[in-house]
ROGU-358269 format. One record per atom (N, C-alpha, C): x, y, z. Coordinates in steps of 0.2 Angstrom, whole numbers, plus 5000, padded with zeros to 4 digits. Example, Ala and Ser with C-alpha at 12.3 -4.5 7.8 and 13.67 -1.06 7.14 Angstrom:
residues 2
506649725039 506249785039 506649845039 506449895035 506849955036 506450005039 
//
This chain:
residues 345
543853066357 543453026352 543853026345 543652966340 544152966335 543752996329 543053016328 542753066325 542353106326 542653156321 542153236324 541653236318 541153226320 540553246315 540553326313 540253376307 540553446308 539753446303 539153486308 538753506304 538653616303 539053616299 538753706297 538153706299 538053766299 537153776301 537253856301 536453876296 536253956299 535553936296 535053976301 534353986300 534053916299 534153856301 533853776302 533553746309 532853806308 532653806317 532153746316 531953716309 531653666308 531853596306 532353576305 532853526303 533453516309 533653566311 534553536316 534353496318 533653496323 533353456329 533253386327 532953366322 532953296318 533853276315 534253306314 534753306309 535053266315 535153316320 535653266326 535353226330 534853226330 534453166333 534653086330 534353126322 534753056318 535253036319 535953066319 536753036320 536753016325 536253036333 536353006338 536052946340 535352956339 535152856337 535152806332 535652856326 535652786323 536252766322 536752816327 537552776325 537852766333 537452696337 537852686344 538052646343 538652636339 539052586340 539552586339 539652676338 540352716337 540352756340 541052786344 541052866347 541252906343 540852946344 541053026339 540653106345 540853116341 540653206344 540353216339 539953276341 539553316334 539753396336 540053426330 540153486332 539753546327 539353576329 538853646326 538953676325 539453736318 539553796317 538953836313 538653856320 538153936317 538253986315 538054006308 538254066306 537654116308 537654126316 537254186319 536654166314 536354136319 535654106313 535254166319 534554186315 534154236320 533454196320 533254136320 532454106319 532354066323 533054036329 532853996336 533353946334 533853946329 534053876330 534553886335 534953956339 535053956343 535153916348 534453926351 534053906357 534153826357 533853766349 533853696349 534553706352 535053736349 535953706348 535853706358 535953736360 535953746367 535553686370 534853676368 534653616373 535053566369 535253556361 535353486360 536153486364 536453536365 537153506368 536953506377 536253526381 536453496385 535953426387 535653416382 535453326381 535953276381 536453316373 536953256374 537553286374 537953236377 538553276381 539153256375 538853246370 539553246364 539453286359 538853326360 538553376355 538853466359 539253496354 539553556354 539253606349 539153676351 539253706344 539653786345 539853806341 540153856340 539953916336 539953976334 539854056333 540354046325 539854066319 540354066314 540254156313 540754186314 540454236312 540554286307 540854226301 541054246296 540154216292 540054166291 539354146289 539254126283 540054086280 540054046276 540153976279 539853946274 540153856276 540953846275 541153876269 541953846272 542153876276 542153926278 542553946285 541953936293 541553886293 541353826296 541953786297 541653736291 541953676291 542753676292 543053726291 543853756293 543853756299 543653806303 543353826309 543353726314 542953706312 542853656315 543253606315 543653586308 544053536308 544753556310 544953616311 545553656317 545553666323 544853646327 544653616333 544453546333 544553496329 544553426331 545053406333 545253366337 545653336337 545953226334 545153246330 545053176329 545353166322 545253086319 545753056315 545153076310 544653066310 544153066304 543653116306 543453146300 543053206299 542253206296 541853206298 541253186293 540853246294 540653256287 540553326288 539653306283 539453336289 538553326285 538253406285 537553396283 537153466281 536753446286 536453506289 535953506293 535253496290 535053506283 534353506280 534353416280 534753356281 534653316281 534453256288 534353206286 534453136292 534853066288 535253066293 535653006291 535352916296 535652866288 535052816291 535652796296 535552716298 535652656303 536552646301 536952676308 537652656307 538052716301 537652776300 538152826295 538852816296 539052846301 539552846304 540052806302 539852736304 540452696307 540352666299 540152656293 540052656286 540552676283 540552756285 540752796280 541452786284 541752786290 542252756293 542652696290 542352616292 542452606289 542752586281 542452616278 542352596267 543152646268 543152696271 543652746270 544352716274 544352676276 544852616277 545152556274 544552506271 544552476269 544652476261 544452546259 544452556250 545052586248 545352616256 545952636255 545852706248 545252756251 544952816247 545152866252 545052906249 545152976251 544453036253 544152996252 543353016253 542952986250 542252976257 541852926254 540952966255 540552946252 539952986254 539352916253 538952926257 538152886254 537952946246 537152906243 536752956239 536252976246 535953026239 535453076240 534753026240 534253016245 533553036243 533253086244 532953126236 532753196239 532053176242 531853206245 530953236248 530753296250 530153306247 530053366249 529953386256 530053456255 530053496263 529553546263 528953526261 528253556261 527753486257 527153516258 526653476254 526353506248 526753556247 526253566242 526553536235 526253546229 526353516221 526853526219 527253596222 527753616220 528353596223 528353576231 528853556235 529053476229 528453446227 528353386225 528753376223 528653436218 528853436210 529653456210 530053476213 530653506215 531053446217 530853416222 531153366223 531253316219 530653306213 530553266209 531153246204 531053326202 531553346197 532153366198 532453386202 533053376206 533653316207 533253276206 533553216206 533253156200 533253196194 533053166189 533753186185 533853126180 534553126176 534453196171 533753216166 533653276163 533853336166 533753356172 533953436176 534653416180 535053346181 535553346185 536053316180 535853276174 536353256171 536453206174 537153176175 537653106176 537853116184 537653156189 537753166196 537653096198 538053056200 537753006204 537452986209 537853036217 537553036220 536953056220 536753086214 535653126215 535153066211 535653036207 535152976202 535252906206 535752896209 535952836213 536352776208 536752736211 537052706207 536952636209 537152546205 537052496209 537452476213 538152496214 538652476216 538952516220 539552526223 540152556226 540452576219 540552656218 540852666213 541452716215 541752726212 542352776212 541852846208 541852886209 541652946205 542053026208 541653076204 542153126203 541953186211 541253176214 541253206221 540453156224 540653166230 539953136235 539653196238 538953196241 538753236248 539053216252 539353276257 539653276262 540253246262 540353196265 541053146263 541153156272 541753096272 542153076277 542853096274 543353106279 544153126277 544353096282 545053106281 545353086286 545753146288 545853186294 546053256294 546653266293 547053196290 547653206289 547653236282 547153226279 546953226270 547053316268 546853366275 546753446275 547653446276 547753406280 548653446281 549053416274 548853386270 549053356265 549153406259 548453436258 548253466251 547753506251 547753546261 547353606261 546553616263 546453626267 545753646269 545253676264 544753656266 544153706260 544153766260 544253786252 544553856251 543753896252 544253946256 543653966259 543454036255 543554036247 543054086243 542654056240 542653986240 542153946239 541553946243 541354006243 540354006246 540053936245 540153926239 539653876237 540153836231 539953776231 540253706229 540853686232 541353706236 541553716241 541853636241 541353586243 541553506242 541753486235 541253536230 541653496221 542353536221 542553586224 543253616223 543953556226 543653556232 543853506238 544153436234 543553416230 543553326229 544053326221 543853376216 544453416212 544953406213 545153446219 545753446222 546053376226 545953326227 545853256228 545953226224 545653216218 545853186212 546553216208 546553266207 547053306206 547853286209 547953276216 548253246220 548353156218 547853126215 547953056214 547353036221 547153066222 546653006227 546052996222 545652966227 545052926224 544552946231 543852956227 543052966229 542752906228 542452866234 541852806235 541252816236 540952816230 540152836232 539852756234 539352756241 539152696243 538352706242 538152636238 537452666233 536852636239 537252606246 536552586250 536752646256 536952676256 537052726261 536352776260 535952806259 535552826260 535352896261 535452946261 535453006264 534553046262 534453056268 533753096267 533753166265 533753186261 533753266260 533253286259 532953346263 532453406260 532453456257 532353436250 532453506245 532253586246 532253616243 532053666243 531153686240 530853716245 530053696244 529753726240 530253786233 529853826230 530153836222 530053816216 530253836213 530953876210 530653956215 530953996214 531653986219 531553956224 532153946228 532453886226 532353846221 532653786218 533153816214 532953856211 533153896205 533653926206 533653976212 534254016214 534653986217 534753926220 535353876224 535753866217 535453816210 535653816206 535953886201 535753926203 536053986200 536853986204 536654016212 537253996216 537953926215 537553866213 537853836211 538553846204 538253856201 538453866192 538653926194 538653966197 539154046200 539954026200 539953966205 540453956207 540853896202 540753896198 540853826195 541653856192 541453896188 542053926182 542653936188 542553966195 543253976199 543353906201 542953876203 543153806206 543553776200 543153786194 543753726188 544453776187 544353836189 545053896189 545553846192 545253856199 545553846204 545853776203 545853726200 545853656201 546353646195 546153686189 546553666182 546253626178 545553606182 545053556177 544453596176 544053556171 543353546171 543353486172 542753496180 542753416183 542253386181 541753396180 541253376171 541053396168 540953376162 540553396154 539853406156 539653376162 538753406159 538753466163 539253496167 539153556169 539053626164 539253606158 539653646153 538953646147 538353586149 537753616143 537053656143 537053696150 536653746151 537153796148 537453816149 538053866150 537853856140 538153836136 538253796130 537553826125 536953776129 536253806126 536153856125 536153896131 535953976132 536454026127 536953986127 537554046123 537354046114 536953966113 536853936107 536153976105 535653976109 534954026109 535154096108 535754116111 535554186109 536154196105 536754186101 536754196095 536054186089 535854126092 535354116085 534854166086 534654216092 534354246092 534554306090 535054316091 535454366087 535554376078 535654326078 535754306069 535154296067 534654276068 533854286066 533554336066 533954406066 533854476066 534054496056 534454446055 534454446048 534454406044 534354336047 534154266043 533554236044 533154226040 532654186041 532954096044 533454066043 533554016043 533854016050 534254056053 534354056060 533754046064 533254086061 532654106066 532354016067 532254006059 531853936060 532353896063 532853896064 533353856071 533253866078 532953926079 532953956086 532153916086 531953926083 531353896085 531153826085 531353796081 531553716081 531953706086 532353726089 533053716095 532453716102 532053796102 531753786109 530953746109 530653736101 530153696102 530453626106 531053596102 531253536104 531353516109 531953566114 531953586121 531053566127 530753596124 529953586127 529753536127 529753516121 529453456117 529853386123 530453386122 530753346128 530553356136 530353406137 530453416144 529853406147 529353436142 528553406143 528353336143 528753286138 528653236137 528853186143 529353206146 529953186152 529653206158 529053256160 528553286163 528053226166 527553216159 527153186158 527353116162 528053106159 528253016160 528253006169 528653036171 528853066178 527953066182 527653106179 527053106186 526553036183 526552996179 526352956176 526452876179 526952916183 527352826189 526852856196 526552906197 526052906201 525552866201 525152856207 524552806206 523852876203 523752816199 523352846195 522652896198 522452886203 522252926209 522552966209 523152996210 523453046212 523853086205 523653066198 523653116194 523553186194 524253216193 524053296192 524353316186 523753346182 524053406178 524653466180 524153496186 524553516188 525453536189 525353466192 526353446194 526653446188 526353416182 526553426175 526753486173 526253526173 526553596172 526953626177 527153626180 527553626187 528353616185 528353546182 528853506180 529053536175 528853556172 528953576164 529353666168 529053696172 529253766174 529853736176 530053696181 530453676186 531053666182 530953626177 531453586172 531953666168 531253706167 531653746162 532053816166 531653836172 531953876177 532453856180 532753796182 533153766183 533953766179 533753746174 534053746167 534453826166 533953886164 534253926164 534553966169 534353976175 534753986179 535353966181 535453886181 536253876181 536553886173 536353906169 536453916162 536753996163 536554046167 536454116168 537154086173 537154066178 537454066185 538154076181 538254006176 539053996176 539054046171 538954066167 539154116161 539154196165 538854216170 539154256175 539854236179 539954166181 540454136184 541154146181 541054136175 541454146168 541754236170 541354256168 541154336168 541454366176 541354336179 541754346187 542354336186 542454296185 543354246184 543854316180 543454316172 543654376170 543954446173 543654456179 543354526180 544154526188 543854476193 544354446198 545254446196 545254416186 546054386185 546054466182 545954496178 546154566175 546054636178 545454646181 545354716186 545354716192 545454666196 545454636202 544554656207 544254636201 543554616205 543254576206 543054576213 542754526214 541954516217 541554456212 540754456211 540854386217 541154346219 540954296222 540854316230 540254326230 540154356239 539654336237 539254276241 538454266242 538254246248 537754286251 537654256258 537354196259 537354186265 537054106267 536254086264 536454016263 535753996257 535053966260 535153966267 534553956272 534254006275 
//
């Protein structure tokens, strides 16, 4: 077969079963393999992995038993033997023809990686799954990401979910560095443009994602995210963008002025003007956001929600990379190292 699909996976006894269901009825009109690297999940996705590969006889999976995703995704792409690599998340389902799509555009655009967007949706019912998804995918908490805000067109930008390669692209310029726990793909796509290639993001491609159902577990992904950011821009020679750089920025900006407000009245009245305004925008951006719901289904609630979501989010990966920073320090001078997080399902 000319593509190996490569889904990671630990602890998704509730999504694998939908995940490859999807790539397998809705992309027959290309052969591919699916291959499953579990990081010794304990919850029964096991058990799925075993019926789904003797249902379908192009569905494989394999023991990570290291229990990151890049040494996954390495793992798997050193046993394909195929020309193209598509590499998806288990938490998701992909629409009608993924495959042969992202095949195709990575042919004909003459790119080096190509991805669909994000639609987020929640993965619970309650206010709070709502509200995570909500804001997740709003420009305020993500910034300029395009695949999570969506774009009109076929764009060239700076990374995709997931992506397609062509496996010749890892013997080129190296496999997923595997001390990337997490971001892993923005090191990867870095490294691509870096090289002179190009990333095609396809704005009708479509991806179903299910967020994270709580808050607090919304908060620590984005903590883990911004962890890794400071080594992946190490690693790469760049900062791959500016808006990763204004949580990190605000937080540093609050606590000088919190600091100086220990001895100036005018610092203090900035500290507090800086975080009234902060609010004051994020409340307002709240309101807007649940205000495109039908009017029947107004909730306060999810406003206050939104407004917790927005600002825990915020500081978190605000906290993450200034740590990340702080690790990088610690890894180049004393030879230690903070980058060890375990799997995030």
């Amino acid at each position: 077969m000319n593509v190996t699909v490569v889904i990671p996976c630990f602890n998704e006894v509730d999504y694998i079963y939908n995940c490859v269901q999807s790539l397998i009825a809705n992309n027959n009109k290309i052969q591919f393999d699916v291959l499953v690297v579990d990081g010794r999940s304990t919850d029964g996705t096991v058990e799925i992995l075993k019926k789904l590969s003797r249902k379908f006889p192009n569905v494989e999976w394999l023991t990570n038993e290291k229990r990151t995703v890049p040494y996954a995704l390495n793992m798997a792409i050193k046993n394909s033997s195929s020309e193209f690599i598509v590499r998806v998340d288990a938490h998701c389902t992909y629409p009608n023809e993924y495959i042969s799509i992202l095949v195709s555009s990575l042919q004909e655009n003459n790119v080096d990686n190509v991805g669909g967007v994000w639609v987020s949706l929640p993965s619970a019912k309650s206010n709070e799954a709502v509200v995570v998804a909500r804001i997740t995918s709003d420009k305020y908490c993500v910034g300029n990401a395009e695949y999570r805000i969506g774009v009109k067109s076929p764009t060239l930008t700076d990374t995709v979910p997931f992506g397609c390669y062509r496996k010749s692209l890892f013997e080129r310029i190296g496999y997923f560095d595997e001390e990337m726990t997490r971001n892993q793909d923005d090191e990867l796509n870095s490294r691509i443009i870096k090289h002179g290639g190009k990333i095609l993001l396809i704005p009708d491609l479509k991806i179903i994602y299910y967020c994270r159902p709580t808050i607090r577990l919304a908060s620590k992904m984005f903590f883990q995210y911004a962890l890794f950011k400071p080594l992946g821009n190490f690693k790469s020679g760049r900062v791959s963008t500016t808006r990763q750089l204004l949580p990190p920025l605000f937080l540093v900006l609050i606590g000088l002025l919190l600091a100086f407000s220990i001895f100036s009245t005018a610092a203090l009245i900035s500290l507090a003007t800086l975080i009234s305004l902060y609010f004051l925008i994020i409340s307002v951006r709240s309101i807007l956001l649940e205000m495109k719901t039908k009017k029947s289904n107004f909730s306060f609630n999810r406003i206050g929600l939104s407004i917790k979501c927005y600002a825990l989010i915020h500081v978190s990966y605000g906290l993450g990379y200034i740590k990340g920073i702080y690790g990088l320090l610690l890894k180049n001078f004393i030879n230690s190292n903070i980058f060890t997080v375990g799997s995030s399902r």
